[in-house]
C-alpha positions as CSV (number, residue, x, y, z in Angstrom):
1,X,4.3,68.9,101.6
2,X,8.1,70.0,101.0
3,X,8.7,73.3,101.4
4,X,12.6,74.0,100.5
5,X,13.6,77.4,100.1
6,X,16.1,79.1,98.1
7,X,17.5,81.7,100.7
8,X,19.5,78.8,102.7
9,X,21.9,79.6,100.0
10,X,21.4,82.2,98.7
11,X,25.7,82.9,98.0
12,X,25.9,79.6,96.4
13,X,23.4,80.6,93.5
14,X,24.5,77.7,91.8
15,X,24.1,74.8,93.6
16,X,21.7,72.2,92.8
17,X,19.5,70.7,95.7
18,X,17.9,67.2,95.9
19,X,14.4,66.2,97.8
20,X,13.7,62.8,98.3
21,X,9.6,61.9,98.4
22,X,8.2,58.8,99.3
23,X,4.5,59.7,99.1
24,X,2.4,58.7,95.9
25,X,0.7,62.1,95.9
26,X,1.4,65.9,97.9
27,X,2.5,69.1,96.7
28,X,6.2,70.9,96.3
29,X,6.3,74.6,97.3
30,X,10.0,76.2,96.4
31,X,10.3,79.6,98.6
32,X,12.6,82.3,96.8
33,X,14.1,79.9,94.4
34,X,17.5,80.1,93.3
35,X,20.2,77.8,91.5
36,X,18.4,74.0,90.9
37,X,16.3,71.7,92.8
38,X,16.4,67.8,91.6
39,X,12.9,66.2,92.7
40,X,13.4,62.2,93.1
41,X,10.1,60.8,93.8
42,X,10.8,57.6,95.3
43,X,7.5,55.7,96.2
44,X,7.5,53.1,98.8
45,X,6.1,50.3,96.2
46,X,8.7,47.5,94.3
47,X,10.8,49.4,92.0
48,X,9.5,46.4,89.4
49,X,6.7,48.4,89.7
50,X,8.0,51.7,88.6
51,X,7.7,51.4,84.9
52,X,4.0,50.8,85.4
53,X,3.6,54.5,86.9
54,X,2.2,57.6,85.7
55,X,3.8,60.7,87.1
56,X,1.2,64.1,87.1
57,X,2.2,67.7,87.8
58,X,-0.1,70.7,88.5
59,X,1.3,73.9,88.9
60,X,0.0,75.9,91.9
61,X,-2.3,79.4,90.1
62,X,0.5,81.5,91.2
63,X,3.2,80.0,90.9
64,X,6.8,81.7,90.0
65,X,10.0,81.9,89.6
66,X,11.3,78.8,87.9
67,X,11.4,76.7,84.8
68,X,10.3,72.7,85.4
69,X,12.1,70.1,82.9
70,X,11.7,66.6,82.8
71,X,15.6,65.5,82.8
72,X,16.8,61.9,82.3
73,X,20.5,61.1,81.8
74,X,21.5,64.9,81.6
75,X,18.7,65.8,79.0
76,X,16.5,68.5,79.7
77,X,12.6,68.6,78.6
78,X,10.8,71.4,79.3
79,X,7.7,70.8,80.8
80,X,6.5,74.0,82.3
81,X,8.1,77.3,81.4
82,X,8.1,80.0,83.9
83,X,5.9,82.6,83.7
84,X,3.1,80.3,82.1
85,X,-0.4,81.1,82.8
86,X,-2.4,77.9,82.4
87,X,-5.7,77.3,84.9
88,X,-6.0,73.8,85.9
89,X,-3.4,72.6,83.3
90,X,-1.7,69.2,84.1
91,X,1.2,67.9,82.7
92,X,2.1,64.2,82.8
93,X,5.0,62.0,81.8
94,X,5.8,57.8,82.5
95,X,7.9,57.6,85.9
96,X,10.3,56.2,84.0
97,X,11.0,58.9,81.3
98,X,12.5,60.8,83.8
99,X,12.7,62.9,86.9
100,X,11.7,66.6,87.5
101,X,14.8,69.9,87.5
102,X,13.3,72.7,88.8
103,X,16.1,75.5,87.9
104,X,15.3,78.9,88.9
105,X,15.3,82.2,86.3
106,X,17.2,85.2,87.2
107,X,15.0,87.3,88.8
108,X,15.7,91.0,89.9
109,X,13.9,90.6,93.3
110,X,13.3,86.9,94.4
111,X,10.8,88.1,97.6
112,X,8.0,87.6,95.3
113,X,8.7,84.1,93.8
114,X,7.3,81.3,94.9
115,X,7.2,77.6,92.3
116,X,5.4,75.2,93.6
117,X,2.7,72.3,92.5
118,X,0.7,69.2,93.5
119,X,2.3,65.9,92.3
120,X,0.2,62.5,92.2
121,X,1.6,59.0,91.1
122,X,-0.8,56.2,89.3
123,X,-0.8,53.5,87.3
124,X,-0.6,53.6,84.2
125,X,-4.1,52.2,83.3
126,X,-5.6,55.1,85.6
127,X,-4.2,57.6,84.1
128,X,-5.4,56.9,80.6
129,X,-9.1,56.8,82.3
130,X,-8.9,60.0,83.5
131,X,-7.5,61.9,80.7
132,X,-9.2,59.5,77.7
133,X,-7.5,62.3,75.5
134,X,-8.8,61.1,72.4
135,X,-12.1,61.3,73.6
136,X,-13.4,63.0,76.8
137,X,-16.9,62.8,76.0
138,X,-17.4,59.6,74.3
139,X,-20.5,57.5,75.4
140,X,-19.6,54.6,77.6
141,X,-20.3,51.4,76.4
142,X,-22.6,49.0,78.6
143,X,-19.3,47.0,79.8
144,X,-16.7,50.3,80.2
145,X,-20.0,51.2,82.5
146,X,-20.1,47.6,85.1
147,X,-16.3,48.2,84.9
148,X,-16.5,51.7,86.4
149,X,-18.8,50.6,88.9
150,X,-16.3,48.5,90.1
151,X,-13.3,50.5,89.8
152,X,-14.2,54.1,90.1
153,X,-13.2,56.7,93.1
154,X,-16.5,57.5,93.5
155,X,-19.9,55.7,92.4
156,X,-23.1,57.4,93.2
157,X,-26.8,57.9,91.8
158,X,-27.9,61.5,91.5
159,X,-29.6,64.1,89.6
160,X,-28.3,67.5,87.8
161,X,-28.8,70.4,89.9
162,X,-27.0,73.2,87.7
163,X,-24.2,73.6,85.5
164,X,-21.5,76.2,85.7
165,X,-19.0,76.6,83.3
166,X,-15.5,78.2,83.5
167,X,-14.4,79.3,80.2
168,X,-11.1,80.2,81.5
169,X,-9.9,76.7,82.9
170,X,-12.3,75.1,80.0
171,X,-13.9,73.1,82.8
172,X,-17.5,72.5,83.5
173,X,-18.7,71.8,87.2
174,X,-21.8,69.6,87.7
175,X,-23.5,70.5,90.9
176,X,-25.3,67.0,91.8
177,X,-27.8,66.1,94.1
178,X,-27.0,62.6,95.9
179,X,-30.1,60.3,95.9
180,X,-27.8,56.9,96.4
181,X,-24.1,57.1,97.6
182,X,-22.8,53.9,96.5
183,X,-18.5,54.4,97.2
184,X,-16.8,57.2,97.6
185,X,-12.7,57.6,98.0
186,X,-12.8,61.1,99.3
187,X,-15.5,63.2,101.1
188,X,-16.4,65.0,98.2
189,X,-20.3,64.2,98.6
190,X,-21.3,65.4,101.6
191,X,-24.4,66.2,103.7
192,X,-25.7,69.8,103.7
193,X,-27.3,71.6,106.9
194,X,-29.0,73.8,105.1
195,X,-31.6,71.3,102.9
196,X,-30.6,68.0,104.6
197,X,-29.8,66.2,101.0
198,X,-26.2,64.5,99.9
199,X,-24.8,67.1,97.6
200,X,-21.2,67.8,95.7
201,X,-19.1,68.5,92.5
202,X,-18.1,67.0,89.7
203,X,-15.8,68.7,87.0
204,X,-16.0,68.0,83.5
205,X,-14.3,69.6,80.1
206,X,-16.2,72.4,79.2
207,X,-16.1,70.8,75.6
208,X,-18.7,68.0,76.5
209,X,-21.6,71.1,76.4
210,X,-22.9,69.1,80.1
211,X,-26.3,70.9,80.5
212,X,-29.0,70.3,84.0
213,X,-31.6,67.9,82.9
214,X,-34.2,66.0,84.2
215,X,-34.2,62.5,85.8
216,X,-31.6,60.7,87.7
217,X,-27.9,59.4,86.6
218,X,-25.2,56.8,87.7
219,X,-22.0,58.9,88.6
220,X,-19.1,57.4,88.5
221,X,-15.2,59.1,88.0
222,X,-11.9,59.6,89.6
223,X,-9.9,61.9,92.1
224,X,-7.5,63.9,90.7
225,X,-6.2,66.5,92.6
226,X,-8.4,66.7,95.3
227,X,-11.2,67.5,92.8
228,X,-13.9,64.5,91.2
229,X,-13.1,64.3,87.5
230,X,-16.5,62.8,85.5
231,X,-16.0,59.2,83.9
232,X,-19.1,57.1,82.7
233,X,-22.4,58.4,83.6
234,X,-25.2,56.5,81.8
235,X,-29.1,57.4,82.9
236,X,-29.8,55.3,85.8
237,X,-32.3,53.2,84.1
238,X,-30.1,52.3,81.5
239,X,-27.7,51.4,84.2
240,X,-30.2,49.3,85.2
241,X,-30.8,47.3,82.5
242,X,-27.3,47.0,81.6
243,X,-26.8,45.9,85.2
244,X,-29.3,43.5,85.3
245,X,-28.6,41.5,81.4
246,X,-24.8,41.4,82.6
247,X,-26.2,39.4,85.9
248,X,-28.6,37.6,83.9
249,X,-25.5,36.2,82.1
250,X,-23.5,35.8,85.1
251,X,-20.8,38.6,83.1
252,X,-21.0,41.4,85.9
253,X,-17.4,42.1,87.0
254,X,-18.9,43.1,91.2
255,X,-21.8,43.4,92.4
256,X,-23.7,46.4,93.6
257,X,-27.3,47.3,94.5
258,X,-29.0,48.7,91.0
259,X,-32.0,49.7,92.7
């Protein structure tokens, strides 16, 4: 976390600071901004590697007070105009298209302001996972699913609980109960006092219509800002038998207990 703030020069409303971060992911919080702040994300990986990156931005809810560009060689893009009011809305950009400008908007009183947002790094390939743009709710096929298995943040076999959906941040969260907890990056899945059962969340676009149903799933996805985004999820038993032709034929990329 880098928490500068704007009132260590307040008479010099002008002046443009720099942070330096070496960290692939954390969050920026800009106290009382005023003048510019240049954020150089500098990760502690080969600079060969840079071009390979996928920088992602999302604002904090409340967040104030400034205008966020993406500037390379003196050119200004804005990415996030101040004032904007978009729920869980994250903006990404290749490392190398640029850096990020932060330059503060007059403001009449500045008490109140605070910018600030969560910042991750990726690769590339990642990325494009997570977002699949074109299509968020496309079927996976039977070898996008083995792959998953093998790459995903978190892998787990589960069934649908309930569904709540937030129309405001267009998101959908999956309330699953854990029967198999295969991987998992982060401690998102977690045992409950109360029943005694694995249980957690998984968010979705609202778009995909996700609705509880009966019968158990393969889980798999990503971590994105703290929070499990849905990738492939296939019903288990046609996990099972996709698993099980793919070892037949010796094509499975890892192995993993099906049942």
């Amino acid at each position: 976390l880098s928490s500068p703030s704007g009132l260590t020069h307040e008479s010099h409303k002008k002046d443009v600071e720099q942070v330096y971060l070496r960290c692939s992911e954390g969050s920026i919080e800009w106290m009382y901004p005023t003048g510019a702040l240049i954020v150089n994300l500098r990760p502690n990986t080969s600079p060969a590697s840079y071009k390979h990156l996928t920088v992602c931005i999302k604002p904090f809810k409340d967040s104030a007070g400034a205008n966020i560009y993406l500037e390379k060689t003196g050119e200004l893009k804005l990415l996030v105009r101040d004032g904007d009011r978009s729920p869980s809305k994250v903006y990404c950009f290749g490392y190398d298209q640029g850096g990020l400008f932060i330059e503060a908007t007059p403001q009449q009183d500045i008490s109140r302001k605070i910018t600030g947002f969560q910042y991750e790094l990726m690769s590339k390939g990642m990325a494009s996972d997570l977002h699949t743009v074109s299509a968020p709710c496309r079927p996976c096929s039977d070898t996008e699913v083995l792959l998953a298995v093998c790459t995903s943040d978190f892998v787990i076999r589960g069934s649908i609980q309930d569904v709540t959906n937030q129309a405001e941040e267009q998101e959908s969260i999956i309330h699953v109960g854990v029967n198999k907890l295969y991987r998992q990056k982060s401690k998102v899945f977690q045992l409950t006092g109360e029943s005694g059962n694995w249980q957690g969340q998984i968010k979705t676009p609202l778009e995909c219509g996700v609705k509880p149903g009966d019968g158990d799933f393969l889980f798999t996805g990503r971590m994105h800002f703290g929070e499990a985004r849905l990738g492939c999820a296939p019903r288990f038993k046609d996990f099972q038998r996709m698993y099980r032709e793919a070892k037949d034929k010796g094509l499975n990329p890892c192995e993993i207990g099906p049942d």
